[in-house]
PyMOL Python script that loads the backbone (N, CA, C, O; Angstrom):
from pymol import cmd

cmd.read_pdbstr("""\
ATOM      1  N   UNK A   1       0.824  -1.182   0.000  1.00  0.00           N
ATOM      2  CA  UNK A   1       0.000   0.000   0.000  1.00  0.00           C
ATOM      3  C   UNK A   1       0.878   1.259   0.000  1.00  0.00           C
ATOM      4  O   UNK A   1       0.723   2.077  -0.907  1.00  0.00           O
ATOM      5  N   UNK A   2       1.717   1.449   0.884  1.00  0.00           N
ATOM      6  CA  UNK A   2       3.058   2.250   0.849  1.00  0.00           C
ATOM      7  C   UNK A   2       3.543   2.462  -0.202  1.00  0.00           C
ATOM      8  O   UNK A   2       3.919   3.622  -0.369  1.00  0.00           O
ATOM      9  N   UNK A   3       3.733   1.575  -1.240  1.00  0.00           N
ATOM     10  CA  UNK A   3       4.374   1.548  -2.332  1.00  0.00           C
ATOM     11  C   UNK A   3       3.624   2.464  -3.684  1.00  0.00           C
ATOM     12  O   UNK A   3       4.187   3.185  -4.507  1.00  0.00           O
ATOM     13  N   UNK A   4       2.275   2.153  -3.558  1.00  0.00           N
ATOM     14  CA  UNK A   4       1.241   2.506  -4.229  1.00  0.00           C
ATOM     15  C   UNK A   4       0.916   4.355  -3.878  1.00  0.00           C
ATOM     16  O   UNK A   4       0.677   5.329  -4.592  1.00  0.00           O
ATOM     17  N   UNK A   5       1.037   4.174  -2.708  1.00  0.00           N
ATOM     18  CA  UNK A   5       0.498   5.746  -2.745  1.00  0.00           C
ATOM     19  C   UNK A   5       2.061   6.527  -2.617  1.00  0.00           C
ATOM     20  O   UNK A   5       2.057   7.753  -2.724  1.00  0.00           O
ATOM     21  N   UNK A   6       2.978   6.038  -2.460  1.00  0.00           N
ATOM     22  CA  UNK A   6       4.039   7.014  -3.074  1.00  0.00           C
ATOM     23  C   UNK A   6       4.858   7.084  -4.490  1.00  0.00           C
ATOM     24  O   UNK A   6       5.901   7.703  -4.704  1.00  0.00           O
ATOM     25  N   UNK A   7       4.082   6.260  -5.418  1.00  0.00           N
ATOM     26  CA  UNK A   7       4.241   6.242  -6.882  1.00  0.00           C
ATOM     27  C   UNK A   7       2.842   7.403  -7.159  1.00  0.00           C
ATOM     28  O   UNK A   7       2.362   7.709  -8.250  1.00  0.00           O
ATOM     29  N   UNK A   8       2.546   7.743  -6.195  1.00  0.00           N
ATOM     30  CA  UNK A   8       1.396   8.183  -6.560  1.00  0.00           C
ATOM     31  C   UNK A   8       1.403   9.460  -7.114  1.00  0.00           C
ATOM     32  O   UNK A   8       0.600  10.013  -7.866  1.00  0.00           O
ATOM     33  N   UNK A   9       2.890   9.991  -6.401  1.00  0.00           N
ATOM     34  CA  UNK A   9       2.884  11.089  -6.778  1.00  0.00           C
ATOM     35  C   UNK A   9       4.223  11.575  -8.338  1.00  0.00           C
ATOM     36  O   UNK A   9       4.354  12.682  -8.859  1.00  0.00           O
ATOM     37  N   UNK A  10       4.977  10.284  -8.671  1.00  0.00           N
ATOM     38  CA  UNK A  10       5.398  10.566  -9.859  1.00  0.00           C
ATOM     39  C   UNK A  10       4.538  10.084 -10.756  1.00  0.00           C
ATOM     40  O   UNK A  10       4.928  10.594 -11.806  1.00  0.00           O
ATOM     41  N   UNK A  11       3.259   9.169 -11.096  1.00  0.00           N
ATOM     42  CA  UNK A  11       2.306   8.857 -11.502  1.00  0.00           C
ATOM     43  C   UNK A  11       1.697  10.080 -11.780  1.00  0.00           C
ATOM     44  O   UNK A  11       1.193  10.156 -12.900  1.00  0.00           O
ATOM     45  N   UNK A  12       1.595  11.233 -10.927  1.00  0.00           N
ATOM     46  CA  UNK A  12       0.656  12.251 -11.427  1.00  0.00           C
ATOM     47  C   UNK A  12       1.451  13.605 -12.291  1.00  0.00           C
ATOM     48  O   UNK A  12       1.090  14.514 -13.038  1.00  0.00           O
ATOM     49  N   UNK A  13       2.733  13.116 -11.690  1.00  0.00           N
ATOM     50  CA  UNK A  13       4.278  14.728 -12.619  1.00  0.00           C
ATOM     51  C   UNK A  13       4.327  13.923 -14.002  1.00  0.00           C
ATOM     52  O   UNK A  13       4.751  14.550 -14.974  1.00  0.00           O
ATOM     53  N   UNK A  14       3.852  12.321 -14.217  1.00  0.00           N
ATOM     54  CA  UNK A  14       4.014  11.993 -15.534  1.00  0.00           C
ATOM     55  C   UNK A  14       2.836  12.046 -16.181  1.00  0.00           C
ATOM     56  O   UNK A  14       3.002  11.891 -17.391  1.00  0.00           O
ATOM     57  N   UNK A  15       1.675  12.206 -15.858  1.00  0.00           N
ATOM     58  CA  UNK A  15       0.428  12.097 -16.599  1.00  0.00           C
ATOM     59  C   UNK A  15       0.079  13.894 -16.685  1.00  0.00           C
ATOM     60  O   UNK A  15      -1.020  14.101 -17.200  1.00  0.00           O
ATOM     61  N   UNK A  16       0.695  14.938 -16.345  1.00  0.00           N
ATOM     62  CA  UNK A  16       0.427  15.998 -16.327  1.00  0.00           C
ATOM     63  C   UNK A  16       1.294  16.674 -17.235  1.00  0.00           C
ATOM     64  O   UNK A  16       1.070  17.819 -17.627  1.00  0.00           O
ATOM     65  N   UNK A  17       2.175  16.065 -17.541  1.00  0.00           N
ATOM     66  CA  UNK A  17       3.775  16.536 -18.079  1.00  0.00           C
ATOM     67  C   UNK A  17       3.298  17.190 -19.791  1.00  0.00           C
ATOM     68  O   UNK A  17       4.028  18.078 -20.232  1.00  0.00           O
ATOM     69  N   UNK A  18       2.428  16.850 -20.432  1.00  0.00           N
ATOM     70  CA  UNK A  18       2.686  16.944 -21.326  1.00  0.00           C
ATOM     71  C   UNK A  18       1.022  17.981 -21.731  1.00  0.00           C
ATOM     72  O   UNK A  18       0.347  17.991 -22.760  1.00  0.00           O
ATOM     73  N   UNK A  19       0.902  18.496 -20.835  1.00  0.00           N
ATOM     74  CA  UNK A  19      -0.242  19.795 -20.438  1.00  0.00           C
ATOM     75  C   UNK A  19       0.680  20.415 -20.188  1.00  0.00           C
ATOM     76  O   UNK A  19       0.172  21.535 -20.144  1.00  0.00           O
ATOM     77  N   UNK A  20       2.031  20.593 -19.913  1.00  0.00           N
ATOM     78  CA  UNK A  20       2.669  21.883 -19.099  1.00  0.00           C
ATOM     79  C   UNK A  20       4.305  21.989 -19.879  1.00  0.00           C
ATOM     80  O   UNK A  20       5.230  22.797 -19.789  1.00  0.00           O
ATOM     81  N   UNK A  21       4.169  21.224 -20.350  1.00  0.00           N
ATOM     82  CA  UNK A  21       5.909  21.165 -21.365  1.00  0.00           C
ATOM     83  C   UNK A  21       5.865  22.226 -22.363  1.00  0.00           C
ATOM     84  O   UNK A  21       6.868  22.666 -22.924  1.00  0.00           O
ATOM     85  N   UNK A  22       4.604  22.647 -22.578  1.00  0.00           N
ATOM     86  CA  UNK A  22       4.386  24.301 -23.725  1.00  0.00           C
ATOM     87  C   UNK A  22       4.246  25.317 -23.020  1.00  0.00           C
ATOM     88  O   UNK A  22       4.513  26.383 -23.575  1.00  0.00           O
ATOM     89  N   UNK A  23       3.823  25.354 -21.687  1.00  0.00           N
ATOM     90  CA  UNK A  23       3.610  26.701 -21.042  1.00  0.00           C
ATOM     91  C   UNK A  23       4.920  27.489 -21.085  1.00  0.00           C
ATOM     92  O   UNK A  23       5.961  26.834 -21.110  1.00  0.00           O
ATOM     93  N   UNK A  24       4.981  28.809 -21.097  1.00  0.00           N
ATOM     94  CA  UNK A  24       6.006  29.672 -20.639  1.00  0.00           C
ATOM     95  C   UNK A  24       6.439  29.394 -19.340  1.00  0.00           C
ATOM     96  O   UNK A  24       5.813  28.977 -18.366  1.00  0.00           O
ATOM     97  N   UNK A  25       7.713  29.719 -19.497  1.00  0.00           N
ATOM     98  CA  UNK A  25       8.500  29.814 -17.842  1.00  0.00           C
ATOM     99  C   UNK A  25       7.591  30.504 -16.489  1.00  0.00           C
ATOM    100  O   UNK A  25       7.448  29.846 -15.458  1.00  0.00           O
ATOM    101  N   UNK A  26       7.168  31.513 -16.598  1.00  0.00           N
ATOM    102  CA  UNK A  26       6.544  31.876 -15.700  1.00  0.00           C
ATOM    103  C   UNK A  26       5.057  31.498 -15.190  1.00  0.00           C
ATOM    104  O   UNK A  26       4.665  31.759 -14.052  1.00  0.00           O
ATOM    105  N   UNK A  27       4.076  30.680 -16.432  1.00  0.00           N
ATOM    106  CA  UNK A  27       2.955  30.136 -15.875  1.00  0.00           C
ATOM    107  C   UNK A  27       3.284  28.769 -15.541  1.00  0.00           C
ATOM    108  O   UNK A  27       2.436  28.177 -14.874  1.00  0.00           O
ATOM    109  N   UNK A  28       4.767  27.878 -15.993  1.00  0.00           N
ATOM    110  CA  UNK A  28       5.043  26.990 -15.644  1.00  0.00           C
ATOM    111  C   UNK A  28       5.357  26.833 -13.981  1.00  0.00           C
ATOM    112  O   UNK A  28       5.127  25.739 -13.466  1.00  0.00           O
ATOM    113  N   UNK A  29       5.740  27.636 -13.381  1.00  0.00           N
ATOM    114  CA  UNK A  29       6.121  27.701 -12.325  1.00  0.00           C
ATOM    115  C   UNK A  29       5.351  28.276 -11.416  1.00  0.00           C
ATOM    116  O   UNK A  29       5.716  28.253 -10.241  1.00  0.00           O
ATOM    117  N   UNK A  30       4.357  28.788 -11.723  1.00  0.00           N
ATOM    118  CA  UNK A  30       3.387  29.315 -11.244  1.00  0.00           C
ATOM    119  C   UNK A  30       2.163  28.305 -10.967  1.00  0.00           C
ATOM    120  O   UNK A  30       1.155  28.456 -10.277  1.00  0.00           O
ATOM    121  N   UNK A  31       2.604  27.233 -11.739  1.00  0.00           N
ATOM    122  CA  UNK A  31       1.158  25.667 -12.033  1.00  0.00           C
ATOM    123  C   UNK A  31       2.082  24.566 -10.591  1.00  0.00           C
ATOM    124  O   UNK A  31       1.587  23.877  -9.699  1.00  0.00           O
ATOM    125  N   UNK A  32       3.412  24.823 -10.913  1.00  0.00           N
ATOM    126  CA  UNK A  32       4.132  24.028  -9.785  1.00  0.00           C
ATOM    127  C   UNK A  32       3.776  24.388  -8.749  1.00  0.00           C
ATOM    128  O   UNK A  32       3.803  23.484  -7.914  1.00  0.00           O
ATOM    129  N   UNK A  33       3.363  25.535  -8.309  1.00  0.00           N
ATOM    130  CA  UNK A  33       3.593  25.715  -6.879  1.00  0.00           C
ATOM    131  C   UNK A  33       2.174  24.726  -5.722  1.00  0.00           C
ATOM    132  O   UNK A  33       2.097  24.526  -4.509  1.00  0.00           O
ATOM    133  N   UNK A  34       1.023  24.240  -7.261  1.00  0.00           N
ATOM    134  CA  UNK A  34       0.445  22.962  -6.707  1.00  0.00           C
ATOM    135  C   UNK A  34       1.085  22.231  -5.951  1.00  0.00           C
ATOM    136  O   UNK A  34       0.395  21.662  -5.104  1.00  0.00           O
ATOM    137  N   UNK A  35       2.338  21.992  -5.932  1.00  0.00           N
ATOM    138  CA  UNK A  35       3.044  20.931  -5.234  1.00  0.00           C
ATOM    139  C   UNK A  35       3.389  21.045  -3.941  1.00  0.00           C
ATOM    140  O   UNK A  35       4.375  20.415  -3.561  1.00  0.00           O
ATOM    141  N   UNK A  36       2.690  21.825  -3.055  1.00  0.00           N
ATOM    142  CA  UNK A  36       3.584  22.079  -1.528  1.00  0.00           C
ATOM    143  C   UNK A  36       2.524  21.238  -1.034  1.00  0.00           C
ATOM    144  O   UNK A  36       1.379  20.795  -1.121  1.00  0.00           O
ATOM    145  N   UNK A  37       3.878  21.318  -0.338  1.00  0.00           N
ATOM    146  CA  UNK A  37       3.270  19.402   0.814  1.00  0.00           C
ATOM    147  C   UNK A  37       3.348  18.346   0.074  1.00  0.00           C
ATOM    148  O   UNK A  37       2.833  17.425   0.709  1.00  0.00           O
ATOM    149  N   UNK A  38       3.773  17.938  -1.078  1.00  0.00           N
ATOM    150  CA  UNK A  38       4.295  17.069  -1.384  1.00  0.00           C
ATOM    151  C   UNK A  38       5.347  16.401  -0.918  1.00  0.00           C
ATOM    152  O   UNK A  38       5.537  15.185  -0.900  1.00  0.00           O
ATOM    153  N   UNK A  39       6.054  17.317  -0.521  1.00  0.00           N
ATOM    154  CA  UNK A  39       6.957  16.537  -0.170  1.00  0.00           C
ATOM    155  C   UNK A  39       6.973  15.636   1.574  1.00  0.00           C
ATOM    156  O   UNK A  39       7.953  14.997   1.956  1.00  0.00           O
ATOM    157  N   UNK A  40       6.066  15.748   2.154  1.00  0.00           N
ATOM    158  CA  UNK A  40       5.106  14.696   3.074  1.00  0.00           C
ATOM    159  C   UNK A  40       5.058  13.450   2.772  1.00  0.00           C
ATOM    160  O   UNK A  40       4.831  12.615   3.647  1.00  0.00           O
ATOM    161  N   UNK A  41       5.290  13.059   1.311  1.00  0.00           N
ATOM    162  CA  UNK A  41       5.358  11.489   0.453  1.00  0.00           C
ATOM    163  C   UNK A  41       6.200  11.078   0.823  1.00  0.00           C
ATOM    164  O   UNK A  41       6.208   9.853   0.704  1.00  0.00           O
ATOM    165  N   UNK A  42       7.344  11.635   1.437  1.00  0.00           N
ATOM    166  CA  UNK A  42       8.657  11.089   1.795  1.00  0.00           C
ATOM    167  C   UNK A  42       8.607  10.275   2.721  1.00  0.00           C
ATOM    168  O   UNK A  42       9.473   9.401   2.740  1.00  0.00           O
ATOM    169  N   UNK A  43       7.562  10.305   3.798  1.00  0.00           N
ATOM    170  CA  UNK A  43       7.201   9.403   5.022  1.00  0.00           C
ATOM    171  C   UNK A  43       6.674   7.797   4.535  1.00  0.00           C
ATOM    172  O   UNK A  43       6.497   6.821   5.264  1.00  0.00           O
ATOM    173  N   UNK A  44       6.549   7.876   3.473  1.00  0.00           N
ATOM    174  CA  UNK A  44       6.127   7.068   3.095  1.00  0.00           C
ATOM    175  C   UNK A  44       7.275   6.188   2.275  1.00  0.00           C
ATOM    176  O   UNK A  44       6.981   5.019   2.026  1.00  0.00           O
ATOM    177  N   UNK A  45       8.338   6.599   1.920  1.00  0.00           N
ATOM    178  CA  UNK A  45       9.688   5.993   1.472  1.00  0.00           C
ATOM    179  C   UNK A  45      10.455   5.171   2.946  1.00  0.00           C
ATOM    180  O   UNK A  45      11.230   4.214   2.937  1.00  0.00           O
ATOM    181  N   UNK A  46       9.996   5.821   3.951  1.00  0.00           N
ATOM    182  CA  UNK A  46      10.668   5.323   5.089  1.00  0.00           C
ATOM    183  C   UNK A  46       9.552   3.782   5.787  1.00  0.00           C
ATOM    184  O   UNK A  46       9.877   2.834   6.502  1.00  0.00           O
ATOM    185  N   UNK A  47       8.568   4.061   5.325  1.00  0.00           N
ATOM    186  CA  UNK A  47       7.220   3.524   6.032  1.00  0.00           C
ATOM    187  C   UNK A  47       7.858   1.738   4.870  1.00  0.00           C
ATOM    188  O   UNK A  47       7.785   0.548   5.178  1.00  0.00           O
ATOM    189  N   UNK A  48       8.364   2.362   3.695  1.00  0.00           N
ATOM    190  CA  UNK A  48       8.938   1.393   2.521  1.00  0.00           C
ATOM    191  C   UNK A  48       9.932   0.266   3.445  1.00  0.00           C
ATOM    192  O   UNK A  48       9.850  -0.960   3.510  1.00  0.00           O
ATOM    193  N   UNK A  49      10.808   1.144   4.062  1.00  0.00           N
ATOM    194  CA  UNK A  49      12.213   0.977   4.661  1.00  0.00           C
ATOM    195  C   UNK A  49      11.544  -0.514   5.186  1.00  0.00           C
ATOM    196  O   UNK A  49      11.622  -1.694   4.846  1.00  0.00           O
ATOM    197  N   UNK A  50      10.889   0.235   6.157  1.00  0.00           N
ATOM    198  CA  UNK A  50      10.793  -0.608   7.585  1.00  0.00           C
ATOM    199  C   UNK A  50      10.577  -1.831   7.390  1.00  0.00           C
ATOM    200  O   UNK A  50      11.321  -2.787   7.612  1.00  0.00           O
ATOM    201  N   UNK A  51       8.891  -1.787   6.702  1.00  0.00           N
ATOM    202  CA  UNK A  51       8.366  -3.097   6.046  1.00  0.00           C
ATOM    203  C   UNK A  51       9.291  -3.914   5.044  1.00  0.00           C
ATOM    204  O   UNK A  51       9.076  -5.126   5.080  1.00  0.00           O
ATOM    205  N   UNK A  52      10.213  -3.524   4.214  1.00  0.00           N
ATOM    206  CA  UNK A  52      10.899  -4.483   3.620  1.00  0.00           C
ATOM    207  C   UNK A  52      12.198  -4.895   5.039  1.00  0.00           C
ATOM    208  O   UNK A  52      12.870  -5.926   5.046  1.00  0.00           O
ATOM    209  N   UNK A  53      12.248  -4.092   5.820  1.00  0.00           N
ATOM    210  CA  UNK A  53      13.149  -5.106   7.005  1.00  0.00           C
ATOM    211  C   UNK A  53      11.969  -6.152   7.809  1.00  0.00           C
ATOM    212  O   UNK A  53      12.107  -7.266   8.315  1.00  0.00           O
ATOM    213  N   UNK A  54      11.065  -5.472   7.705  1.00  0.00           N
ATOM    214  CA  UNK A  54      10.132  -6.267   8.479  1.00  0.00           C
ATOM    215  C   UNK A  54       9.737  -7.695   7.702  1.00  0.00           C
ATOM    216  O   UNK A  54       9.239  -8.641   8.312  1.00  0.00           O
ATOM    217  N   UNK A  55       9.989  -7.714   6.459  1.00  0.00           N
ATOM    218  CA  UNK A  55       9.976  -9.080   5.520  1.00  0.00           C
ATOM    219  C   UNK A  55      10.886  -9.970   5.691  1.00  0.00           C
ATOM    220  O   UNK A  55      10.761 -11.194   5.705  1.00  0.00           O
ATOM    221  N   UNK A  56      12.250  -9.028   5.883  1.00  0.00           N
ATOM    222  CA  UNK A  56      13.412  -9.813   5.711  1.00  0.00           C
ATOM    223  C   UNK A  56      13.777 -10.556   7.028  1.00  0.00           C
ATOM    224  O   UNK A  56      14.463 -11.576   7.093  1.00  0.00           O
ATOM    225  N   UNK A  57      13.070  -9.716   8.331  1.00  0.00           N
ATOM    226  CA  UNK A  57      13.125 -10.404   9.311  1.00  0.00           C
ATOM    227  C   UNK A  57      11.810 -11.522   9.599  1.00  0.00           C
ATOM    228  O   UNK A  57      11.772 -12.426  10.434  1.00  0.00           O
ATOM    229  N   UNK A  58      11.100 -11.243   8.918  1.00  0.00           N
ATOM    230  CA  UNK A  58       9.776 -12.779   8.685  1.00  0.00           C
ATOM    231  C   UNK A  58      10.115 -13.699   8.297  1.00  0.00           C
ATOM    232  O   UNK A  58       9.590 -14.720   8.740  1.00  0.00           O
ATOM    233  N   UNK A  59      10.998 -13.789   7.435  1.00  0.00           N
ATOM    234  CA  UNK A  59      11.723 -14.869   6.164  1.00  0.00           C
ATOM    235  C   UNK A  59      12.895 -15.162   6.485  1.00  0.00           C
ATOM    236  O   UNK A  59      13.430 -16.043   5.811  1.00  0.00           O
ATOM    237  N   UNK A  60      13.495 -14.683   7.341  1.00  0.00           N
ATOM    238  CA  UNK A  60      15.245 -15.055   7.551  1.00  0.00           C
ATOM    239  C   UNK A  60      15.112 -16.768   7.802  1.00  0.00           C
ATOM    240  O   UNK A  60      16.074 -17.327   7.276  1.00  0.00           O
ATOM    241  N   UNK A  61      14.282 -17.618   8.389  1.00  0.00           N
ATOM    242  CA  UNK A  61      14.378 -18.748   8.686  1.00  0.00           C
ATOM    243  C   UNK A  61      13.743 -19.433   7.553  1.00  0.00           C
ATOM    244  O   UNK A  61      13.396 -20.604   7.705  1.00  0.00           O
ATOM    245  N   UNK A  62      13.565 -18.874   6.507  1.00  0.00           N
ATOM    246  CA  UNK A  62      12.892 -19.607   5.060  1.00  0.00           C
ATOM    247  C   UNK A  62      13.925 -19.286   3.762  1.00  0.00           C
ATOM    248  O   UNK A  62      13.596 -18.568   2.818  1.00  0.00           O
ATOM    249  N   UNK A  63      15.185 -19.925   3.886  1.00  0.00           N
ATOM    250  CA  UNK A  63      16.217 -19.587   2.874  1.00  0.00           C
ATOM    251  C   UNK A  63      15.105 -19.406   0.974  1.00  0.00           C
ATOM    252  O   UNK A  63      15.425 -18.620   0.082  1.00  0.00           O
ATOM    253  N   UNK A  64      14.243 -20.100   0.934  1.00  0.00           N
ATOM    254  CA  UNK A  64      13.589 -19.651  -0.576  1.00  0.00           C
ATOM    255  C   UNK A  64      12.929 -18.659  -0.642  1.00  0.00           C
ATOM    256  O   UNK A  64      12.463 -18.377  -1.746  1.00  0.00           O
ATOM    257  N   UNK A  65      12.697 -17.918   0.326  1.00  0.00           N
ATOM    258  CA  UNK A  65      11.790 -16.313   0.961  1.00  0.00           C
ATOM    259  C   UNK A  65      12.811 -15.121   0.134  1.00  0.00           C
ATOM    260  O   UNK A  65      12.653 -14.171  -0.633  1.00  0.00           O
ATOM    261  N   UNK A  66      14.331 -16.089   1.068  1.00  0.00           N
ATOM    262  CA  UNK A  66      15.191 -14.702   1.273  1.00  0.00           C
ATOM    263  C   UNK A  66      15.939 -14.685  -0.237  1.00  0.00           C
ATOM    264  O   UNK A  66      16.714 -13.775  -0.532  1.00  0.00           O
TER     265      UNK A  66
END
""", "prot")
cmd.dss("prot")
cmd.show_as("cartoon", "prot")
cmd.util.cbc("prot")
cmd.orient("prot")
């Protein structure tokens, strides 16, 4: 689930990309500033971390897991 909602957000810079690759410099950057608090997704790279240790420590006693 972790995985899913933090693709979530290059999933949406790639499906938008090509609405905003003609704008001028200044309405281009002006459409970015949608993005604050994005970067909050990052909790979710760590939330990644844990659970893949948390696998590796489920499976350490199942050598075809690991």
């Amino acid at each position: 689930m972790s995985t899913a909602l933090a693709l979530g957000g290059a999933l949406a810079h790639l499906l938008e990309l090509p609405n905003k690759i003609g704008l001028p410099r200044d309405q281009y950057f002006t459409v970015q500033t949608i993005y604050r608090g994005w970067n909050r997704l990052a909790y979710l790279l760590a939330m990644q971390f844990v659970s893949i240790l948390a696998v590796i420590g489920m499976s350490r006693r199942r050598p075809n897991v690991f």
